[in-house]
Structure formats: structure tokens, C-alpha cells
Biopython code that builds the backbone (N, CA, C, O; Angstrom):
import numpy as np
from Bio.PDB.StructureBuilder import StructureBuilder

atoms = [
    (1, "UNK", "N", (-10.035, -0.368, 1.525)),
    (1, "UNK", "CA", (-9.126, -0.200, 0.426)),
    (1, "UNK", "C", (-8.865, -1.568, -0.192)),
    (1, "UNK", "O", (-8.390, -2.491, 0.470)),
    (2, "UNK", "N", (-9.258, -1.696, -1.752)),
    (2, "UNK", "CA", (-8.805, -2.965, -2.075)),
    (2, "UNK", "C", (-6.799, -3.299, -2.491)),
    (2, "UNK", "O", (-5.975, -2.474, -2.887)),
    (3, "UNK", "N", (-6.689, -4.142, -2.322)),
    (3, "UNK", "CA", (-5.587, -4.875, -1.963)),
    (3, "UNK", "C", (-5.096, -4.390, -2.918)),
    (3, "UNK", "O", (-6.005, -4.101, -3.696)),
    (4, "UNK", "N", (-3.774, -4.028, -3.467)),
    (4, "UNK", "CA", (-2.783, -3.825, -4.351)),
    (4, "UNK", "C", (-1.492, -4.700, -4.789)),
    (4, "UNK", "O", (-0.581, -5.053, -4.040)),
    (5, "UNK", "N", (-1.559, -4.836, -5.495)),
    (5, "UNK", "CA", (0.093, -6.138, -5.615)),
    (5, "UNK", "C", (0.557, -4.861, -6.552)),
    (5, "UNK", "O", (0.293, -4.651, -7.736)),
    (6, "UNK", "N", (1.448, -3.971, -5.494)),
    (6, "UNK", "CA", (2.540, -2.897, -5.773)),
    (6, "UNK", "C", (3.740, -3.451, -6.600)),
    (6, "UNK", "O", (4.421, -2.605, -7.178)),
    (7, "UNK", "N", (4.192, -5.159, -6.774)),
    (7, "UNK", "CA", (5.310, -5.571, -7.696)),
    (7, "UNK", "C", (5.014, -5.377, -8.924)),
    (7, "UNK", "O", (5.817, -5.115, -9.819)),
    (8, "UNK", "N", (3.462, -5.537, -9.052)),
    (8, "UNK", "CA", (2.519, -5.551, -10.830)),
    (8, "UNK", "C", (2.793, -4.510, -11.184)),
    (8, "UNK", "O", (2.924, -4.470, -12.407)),
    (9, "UNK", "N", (3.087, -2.847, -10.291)),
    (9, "UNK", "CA", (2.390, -1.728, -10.749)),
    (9, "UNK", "C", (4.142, -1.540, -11.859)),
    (9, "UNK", "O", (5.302, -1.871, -11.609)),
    (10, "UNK", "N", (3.450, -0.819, -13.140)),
    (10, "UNK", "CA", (4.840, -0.329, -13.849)),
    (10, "UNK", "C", (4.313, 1.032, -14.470)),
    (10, "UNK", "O", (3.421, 1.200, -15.301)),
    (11, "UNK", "N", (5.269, 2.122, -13.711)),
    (11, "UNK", "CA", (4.556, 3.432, -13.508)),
    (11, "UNK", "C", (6.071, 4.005, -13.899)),
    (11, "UNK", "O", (7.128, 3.374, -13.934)),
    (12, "UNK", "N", (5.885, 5.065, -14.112)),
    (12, "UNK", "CA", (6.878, 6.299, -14.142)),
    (12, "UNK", "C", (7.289, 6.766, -12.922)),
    (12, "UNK", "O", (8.353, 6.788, -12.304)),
    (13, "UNK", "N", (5.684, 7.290, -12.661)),
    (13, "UNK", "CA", (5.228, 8.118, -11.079)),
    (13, "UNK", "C", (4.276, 7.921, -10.747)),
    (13, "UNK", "O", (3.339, 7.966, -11.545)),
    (14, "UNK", "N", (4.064, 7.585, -9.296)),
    (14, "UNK", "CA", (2.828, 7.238, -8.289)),
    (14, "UNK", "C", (2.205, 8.353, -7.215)),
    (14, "UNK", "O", (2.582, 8.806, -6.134)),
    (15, "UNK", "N", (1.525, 8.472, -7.728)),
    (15, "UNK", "CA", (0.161, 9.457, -6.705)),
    (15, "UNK", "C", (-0.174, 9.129, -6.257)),
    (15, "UNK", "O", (-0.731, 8.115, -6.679)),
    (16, "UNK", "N", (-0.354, 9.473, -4.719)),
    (16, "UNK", "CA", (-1.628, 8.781, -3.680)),
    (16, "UNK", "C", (-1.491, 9.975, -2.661)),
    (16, "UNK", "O", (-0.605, 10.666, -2.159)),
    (17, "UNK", "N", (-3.492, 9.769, -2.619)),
    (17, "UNK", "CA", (-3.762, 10.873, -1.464)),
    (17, "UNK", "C", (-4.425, 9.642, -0.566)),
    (17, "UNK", "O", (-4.729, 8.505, -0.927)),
    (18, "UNK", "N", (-4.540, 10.291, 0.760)),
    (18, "UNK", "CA", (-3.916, 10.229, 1.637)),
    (18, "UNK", "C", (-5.051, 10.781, 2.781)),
    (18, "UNK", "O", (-4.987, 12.010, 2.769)),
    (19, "UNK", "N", (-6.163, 10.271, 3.859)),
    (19, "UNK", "CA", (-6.348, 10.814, 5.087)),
    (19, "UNK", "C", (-5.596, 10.174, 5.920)),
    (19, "UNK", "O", (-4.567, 9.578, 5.600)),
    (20, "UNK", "N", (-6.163, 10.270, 7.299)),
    (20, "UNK", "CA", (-5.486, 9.902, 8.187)),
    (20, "UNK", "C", (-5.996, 8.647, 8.633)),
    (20, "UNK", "O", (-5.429, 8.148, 9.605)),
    (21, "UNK", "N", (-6.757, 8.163, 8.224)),
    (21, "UNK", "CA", (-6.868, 6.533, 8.363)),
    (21, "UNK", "C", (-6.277, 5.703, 7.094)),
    (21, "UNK", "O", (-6.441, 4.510, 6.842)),
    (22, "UNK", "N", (-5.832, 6.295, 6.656)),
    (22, "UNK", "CA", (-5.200, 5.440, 5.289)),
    (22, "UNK", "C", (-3.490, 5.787, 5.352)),
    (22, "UNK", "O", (-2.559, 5.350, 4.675)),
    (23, "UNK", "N", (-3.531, 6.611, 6.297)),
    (23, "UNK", "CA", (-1.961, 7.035, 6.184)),
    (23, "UNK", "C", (-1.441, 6.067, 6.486)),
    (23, "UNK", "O", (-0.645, 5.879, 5.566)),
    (24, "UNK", "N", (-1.273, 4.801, 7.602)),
    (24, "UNK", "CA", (-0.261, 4.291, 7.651)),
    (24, "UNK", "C", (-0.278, 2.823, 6.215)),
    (24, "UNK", "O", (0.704, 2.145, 5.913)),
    (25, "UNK", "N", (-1.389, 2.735, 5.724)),
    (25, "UNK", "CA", (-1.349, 2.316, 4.364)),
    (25, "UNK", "C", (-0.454, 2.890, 3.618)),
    (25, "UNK", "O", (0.512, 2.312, 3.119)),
    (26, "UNK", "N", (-0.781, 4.273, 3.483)),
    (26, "UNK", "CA", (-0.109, 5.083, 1.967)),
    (26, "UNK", "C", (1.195, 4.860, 2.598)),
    (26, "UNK", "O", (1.870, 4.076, 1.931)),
    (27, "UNK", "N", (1.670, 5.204, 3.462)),
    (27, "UNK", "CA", (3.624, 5.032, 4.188)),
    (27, "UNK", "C", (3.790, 3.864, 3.315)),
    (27, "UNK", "O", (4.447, 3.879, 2.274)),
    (28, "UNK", "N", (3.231, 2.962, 3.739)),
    (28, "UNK", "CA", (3.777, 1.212, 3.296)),
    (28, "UNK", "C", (3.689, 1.422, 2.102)),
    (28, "UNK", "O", (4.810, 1.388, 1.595)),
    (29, "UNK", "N", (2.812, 1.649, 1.301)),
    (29, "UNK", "CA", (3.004, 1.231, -0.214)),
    (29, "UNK", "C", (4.486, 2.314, -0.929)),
    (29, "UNK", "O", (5.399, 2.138, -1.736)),
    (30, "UNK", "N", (3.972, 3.477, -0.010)),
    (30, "UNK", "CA", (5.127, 4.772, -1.005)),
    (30, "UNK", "C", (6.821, 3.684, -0.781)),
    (30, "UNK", "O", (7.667, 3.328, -1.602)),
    (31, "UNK", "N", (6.688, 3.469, 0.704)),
    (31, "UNK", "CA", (7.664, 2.799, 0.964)),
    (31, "UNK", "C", (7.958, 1.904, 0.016)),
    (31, "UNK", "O", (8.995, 2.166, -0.592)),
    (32, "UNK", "N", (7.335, 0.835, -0.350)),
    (32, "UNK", "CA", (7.317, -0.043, -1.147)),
    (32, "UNK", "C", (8.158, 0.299, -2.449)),
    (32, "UNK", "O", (9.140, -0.334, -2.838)),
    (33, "UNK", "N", (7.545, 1.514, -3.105)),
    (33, "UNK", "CA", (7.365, 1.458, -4.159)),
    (33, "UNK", "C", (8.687, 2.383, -4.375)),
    (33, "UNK", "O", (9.285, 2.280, -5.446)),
    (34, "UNK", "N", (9.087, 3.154, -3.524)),
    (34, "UNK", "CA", (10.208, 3.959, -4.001)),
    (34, "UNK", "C", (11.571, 2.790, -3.716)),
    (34, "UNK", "O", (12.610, 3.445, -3.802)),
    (35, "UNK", "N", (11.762, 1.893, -3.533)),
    (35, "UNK", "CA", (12.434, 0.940, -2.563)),
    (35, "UNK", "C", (12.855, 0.169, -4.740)),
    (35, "UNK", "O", (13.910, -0.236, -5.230)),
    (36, "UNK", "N", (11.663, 0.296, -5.263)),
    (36, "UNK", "CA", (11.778, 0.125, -6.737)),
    (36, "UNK", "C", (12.323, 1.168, -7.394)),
    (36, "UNK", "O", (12.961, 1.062, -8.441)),
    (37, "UNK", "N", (12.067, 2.305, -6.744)),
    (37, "UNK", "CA", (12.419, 3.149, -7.845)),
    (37, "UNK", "C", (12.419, 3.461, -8.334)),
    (37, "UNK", "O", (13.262, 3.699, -9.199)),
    (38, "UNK", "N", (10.515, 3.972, -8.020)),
    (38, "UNK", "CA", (9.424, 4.876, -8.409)),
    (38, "UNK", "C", (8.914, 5.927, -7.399)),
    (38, "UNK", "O", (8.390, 6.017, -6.289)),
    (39, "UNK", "N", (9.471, 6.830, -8.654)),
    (39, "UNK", "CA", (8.691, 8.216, -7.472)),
    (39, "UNK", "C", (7.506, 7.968, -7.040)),
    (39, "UNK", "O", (6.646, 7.226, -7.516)),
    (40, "UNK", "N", (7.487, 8.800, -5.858)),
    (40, "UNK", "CA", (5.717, 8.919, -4.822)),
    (40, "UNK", "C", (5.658, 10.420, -4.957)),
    (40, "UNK", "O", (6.581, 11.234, -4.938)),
    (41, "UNK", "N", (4.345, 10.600, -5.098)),
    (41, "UNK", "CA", (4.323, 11.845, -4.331)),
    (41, "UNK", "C", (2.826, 11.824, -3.715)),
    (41, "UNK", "O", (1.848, 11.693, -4.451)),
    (42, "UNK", "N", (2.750, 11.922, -2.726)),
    (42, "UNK", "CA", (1.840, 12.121, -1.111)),
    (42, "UNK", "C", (0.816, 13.372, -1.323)),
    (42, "UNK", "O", (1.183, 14.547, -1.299)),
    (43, "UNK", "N", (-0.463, 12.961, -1.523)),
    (43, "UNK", "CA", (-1.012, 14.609, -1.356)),
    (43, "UNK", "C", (-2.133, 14.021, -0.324)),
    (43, "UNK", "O", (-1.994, 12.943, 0.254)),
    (44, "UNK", "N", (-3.650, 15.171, -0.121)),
    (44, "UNK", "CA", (-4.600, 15.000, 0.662)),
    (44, "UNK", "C", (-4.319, 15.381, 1.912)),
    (44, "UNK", "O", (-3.307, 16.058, 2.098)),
    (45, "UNK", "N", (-5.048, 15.067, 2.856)),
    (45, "UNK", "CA", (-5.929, 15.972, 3.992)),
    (45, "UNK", "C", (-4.499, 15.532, 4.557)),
    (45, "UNK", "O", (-3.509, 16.262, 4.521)),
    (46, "UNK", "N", (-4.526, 14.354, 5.035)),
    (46, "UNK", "CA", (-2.912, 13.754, 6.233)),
    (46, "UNK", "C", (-1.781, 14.688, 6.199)),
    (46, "UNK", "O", (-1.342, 15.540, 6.972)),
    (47, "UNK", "N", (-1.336, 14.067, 4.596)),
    (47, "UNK", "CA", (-0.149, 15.021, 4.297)),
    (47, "UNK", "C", (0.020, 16.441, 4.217)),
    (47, "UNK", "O", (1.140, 16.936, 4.092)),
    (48, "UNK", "N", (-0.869, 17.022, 4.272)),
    (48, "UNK", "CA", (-1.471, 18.555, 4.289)),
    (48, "UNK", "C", (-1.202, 19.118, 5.727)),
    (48, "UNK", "O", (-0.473, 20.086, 5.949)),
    (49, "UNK", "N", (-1.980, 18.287, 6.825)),
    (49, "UNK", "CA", (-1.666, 18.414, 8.166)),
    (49, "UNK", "C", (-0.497, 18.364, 8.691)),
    (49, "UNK", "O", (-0.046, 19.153, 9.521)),
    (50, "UNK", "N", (0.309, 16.953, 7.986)),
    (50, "UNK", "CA", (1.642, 16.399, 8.704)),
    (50, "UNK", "C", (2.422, 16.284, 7.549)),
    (50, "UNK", "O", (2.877, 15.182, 7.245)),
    (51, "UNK", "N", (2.658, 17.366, 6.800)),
    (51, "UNK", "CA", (3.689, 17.300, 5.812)),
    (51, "UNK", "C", (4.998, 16.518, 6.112)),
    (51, "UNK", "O", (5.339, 15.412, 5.693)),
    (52, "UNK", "N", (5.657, 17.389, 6.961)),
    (52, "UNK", "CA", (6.742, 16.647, 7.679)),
    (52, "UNK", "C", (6.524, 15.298, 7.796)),
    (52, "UNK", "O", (7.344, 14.853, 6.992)),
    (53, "UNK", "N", (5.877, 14.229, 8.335)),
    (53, "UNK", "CA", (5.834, 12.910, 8.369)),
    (53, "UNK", "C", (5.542, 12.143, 7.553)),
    (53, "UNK", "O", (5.865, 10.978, 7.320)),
    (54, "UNK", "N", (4.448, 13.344, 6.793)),
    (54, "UNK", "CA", (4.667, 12.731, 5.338)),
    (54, "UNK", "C", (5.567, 12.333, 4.217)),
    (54, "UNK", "O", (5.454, 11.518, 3.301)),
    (55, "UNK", "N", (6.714, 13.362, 4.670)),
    (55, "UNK", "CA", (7.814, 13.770, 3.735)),
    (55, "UNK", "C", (8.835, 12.329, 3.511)),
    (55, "UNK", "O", (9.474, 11.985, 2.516)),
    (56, "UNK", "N", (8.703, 11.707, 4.780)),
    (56, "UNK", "CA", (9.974, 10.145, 5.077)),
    (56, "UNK", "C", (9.727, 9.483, 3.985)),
    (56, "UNK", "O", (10.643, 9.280, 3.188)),
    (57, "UNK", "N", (8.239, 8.950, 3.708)),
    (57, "UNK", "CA", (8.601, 7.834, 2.755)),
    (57, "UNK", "C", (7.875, 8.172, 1.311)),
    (57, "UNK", "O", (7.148, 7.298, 0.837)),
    (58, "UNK", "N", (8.025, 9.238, 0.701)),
    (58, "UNK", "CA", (7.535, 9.816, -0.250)),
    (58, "UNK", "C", (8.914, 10.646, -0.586)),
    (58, "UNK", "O", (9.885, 10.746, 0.163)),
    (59, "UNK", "N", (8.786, 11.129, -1.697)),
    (59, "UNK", "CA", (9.424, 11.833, -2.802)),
    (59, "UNK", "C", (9.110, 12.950, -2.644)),
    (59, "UNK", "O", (9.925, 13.612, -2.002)),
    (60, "UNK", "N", (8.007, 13.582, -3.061)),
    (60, "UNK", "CA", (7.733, 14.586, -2.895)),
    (60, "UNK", "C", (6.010, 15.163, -2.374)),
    (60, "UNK", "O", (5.285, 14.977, -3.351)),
    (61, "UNK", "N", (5.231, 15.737, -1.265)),
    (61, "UNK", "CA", (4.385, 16.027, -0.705)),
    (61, "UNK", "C", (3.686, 17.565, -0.858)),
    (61, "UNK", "O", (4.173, 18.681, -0.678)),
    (62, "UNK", "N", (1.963, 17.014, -1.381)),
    (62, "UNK", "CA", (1.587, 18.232, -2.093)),
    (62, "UNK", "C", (0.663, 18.820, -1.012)),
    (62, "UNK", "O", (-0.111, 18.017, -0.491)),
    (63, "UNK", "N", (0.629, 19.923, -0.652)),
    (63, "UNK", "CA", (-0.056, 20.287, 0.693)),
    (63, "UNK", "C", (-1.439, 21.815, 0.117)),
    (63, "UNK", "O", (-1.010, 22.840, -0.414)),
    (64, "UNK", "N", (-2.479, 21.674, 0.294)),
    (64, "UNK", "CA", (-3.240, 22.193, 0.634)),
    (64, "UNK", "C", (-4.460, 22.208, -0.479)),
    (64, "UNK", "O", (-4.320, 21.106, -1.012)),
    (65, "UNK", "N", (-5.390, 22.744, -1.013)),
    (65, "UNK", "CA", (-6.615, 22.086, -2.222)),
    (65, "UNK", "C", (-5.721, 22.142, -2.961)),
    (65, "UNK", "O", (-4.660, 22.717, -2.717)),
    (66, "UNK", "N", (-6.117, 21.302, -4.426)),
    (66, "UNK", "CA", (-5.279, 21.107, -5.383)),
    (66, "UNK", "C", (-5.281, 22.202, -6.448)),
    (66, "UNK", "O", (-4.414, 22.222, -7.321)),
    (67, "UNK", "N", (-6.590, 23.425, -6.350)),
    (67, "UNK", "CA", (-6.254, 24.356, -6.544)),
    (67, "UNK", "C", (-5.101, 25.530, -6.379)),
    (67, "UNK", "O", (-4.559, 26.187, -7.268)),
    (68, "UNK", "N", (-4.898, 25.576, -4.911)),
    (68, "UNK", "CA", (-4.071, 26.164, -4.332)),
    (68, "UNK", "C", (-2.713, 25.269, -4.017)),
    (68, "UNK", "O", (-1.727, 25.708, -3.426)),
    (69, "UNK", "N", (-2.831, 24.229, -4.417)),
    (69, "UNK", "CA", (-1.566, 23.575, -3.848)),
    (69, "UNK", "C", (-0.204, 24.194, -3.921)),
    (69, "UNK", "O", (-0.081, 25.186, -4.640)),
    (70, "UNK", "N", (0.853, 23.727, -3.258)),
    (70, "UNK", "CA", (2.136, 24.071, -2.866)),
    (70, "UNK", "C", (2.946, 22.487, -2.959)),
    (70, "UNK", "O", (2.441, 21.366, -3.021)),
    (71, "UNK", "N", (3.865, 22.753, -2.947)),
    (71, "UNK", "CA", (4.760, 21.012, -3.089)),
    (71, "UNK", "C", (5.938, 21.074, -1.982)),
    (71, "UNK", "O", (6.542, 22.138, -1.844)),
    (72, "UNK", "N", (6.179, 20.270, -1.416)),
    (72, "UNK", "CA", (7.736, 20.200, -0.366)),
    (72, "UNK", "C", (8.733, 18.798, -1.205)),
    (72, "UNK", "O", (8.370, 17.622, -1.176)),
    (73, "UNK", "N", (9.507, 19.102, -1.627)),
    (73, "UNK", "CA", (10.382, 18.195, -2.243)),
    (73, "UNK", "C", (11.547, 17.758, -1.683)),
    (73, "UNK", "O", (12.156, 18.776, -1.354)),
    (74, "UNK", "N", (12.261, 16.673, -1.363)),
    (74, "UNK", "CA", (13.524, 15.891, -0.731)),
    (74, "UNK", "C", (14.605, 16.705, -1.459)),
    (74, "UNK", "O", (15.796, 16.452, -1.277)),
]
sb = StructureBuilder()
sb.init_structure("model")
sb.init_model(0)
sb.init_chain("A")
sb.init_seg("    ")
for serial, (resi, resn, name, xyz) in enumerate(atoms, 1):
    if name == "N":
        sb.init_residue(resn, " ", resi, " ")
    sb.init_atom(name, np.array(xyz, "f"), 0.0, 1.0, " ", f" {name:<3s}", serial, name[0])
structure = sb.get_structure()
């Protein structure tokens, strides 16, 4: 994954999917970034599996193909 300088980003709302080798990446940045006071919202395979753990440092978590998706919201 290339490096991100998350202070640069100026967003509305932030998307990021998400396996399970990138999950404890995606935590840190959502973390990051809601800490500003920008929504996250969490989708892909991880958060799909582990919604719930997904749910801490995200906003809101989109669970299953993006066809069929469903959302869990704070």
C-alpha cells in the first residue's frame, strides 16, 4: 500500500475497503481521519466478516457484494 499523508486529504467522505491484511491499516487511517472530522465508511471482505470490529473506528460499515450490500451505522 503506498503511503498516504491523511492531513493532505480534503474530502467530504472517505471510502476504504478493506481485507484482512490491510485491516489494521484501514483502523489507523479511518481512525485518523474521523479524529478530523471526516466520515469513514469501511466496506470489503474484513468488514463483511467482522462488521462489529469494524464498526469502532469507522462511521459507518458496508457488508456483503456491493450489489447486494447492506450498511450498519453508529
Amino acid at each position: 500500500m503506498d503511503e498516504i499523508d491523511s492531513d493532505r486529504i480534503d474530502a467530504d467522505i472517505v471510502g476504504i475497503s478493506a481485507i484482512t491484511g490491510t485491516a489494521p491499516r484501514s483502523y489507523e487511517m479511518s481512525a485518523h481521519l474521523r479524529k478530523r472530522r471526516i466520515p469513514v465508511v469501511l466496506g470489503g471482505v474484513h468488514p463483511t466478516l467482522m462488521p462489529d470490529e469494524a464498526m469502532q473506528p469507522a462511521d459507518t460499515v458496508v457488508v456483503g457484494y456491493a450489489e447486494e450490500s447492506s450498511r450498519i451505522s453508529k
